[in-house]
N, C-alpha and C positions, 0 to 999 in steps of 0.2 A: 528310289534313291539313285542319284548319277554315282560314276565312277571314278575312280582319278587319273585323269589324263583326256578324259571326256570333255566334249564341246558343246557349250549349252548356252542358251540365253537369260540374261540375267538383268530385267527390266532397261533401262536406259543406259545402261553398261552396255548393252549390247554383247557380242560373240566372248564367253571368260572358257577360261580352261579349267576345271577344275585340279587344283594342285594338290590338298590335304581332303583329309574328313576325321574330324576329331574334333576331343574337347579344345578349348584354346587354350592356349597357354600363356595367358598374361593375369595379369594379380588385378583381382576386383572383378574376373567374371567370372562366373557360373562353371563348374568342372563337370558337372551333370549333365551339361546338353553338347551337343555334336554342332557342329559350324562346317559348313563349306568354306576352302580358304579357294578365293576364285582370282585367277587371273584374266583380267580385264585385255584383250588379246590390239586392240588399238588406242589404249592411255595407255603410253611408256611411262613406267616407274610407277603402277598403281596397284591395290590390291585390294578386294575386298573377301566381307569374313562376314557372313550371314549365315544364323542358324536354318541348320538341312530342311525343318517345318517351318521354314517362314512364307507363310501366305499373303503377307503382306506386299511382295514384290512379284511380279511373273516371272519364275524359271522354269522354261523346261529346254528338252532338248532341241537342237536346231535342226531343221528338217534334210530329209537329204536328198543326194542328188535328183532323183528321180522327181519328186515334189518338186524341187527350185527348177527344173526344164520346163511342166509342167504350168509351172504358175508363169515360166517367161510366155510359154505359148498362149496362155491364155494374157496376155495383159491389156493387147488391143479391146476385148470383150470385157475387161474390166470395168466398170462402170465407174466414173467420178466421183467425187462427193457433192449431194445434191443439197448446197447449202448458198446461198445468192446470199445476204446478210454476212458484213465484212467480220462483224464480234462474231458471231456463232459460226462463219468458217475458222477464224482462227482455235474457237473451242472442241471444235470436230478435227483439228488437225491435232489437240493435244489428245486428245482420246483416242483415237485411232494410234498417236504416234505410243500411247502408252498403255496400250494393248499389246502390244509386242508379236503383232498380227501379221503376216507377209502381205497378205490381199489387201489388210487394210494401210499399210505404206505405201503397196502399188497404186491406191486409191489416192491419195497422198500427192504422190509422184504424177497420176494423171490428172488429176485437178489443177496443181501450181500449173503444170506445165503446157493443160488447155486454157487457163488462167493468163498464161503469157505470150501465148499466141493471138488469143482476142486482144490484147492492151497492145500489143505492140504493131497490130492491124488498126486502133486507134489512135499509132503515134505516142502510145505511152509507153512507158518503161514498169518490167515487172515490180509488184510491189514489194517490200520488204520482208511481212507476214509470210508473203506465197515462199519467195526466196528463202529464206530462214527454216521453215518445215519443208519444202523440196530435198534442201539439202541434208536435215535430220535423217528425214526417210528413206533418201539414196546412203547415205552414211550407213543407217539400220540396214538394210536391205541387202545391199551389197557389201558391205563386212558377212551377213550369213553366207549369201551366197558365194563368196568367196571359198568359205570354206567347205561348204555341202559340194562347191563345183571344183574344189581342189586347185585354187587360182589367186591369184595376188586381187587384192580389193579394186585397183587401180584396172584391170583386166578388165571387170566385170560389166560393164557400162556398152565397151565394145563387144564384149561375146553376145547381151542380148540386144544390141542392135542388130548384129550379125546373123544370131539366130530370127528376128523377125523378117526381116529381110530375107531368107532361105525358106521361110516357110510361105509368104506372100510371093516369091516366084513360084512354088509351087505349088499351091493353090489357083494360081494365074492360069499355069497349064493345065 
C-alpha cells in the first residue's frame, strides 16, 4: 500500500501524489472500502479516487533516481518496436503506452523517432500515428523522470541528451 505524500504512477494519469487514503466521503459510495484520493501532478485542477485494490488500472511506484540514469544509458541499446504494419504499430504503441513500462515508452520514443528519420530522408513528413504516441510517451516518460531526477518536466529532454552525449565521448576515449 503507498503512502500520502508519495509519488506513484497511475495508469494514463501518469506521475499522482497521493493525497488521502480512506473511505470516501460522498453519499452512494461504499464506507467499507479505502480509496486512494490521487493527484494527477500534470492535469491542473484534476483528481482522482480509485479504490487502494484496484487491479484494474497500473499503479505502482515510480522508479528512482538510480533506475531513470540507468535506463537513459541504456536507451541507445534499446531496441525499437519491431512492427512494419502501419494498424499493428499503432496497436503496439497503445500497449506498450498502457503498460505504464519506462523501457517500453523508450521503445516508443525510438521507433516514432527512427520512424522520422527514414520518412524525412524520403521527403516525407512524419506521420501523425508516430507524432501522437512519440509525444504520449515523452509526456509518460519525462513527467517520471522528472520526478525520480528531481527536475522540471521541461528539463528532462536536454538532461538525457546531455547525458548521452557525455557518455559517447567517453566511450570514444
Amino acid at each position: 500500500m503507498f503512502k500520502v505524500g508519495e509519488y506513484i504512477i497511475y495508469g494514463m494519469n501518469g506521475v499522482c501524489r497521493v493525497e488521502d487514503i480512506g473511505p470516501m466521503k460522498l453519499t452512494g459510495i461504499e464506507n467499507d472500502k479505502d480509496y486512494y484520493t490521487l493527484l494527477p501532478l500534470y492535469t491542473k485542477g484534476s483528481m482522482v479516487y480509485t479504490p487502494v485494490d484496484n487491479q484494474k488500472v497500473v499503479m505502482r511506484p515510480i522508479i528512482s533516481k538510480q533506475e531513470a540514469c540507468r535506463l537513459i544509458d541504456e536507451i541507445k541499446k534499446t531496441k525499437p518496436l519491431d512492427v512494419t504494419d502501419d494498424k499493428r504499430r499503432e496497436l503496439a504503441y497503445k500497449e506498450a503506452l498502457k503498460s505504464c513500462d519506462c523501457r517500453e515508452l523508450i521503445r516508443i520514443i525510438n521507433t516514432a523517432l527512427k520512424r522520422k528519420k527514414e520518412r524525412l530522408a524520403q521527403g516525407k513528413k512524419m506521420s501523425a500515428c508516430d507524432e501522437r504516441y512519440l509525444k504520449q510517451a515523452q509526456d509518460s516518460l519525462y513527467g517520471e523522470f522528472a520526478i525520480s531526477l528531481k527536475m522540471e518536466k521541461n528539463e528532462v529532454e536536454d538532461y538525457i541528451v546531455h547525458r548521452i552525449s557525455i557518455k559517447d565521448m567517453a566511450s570514444a576515449s
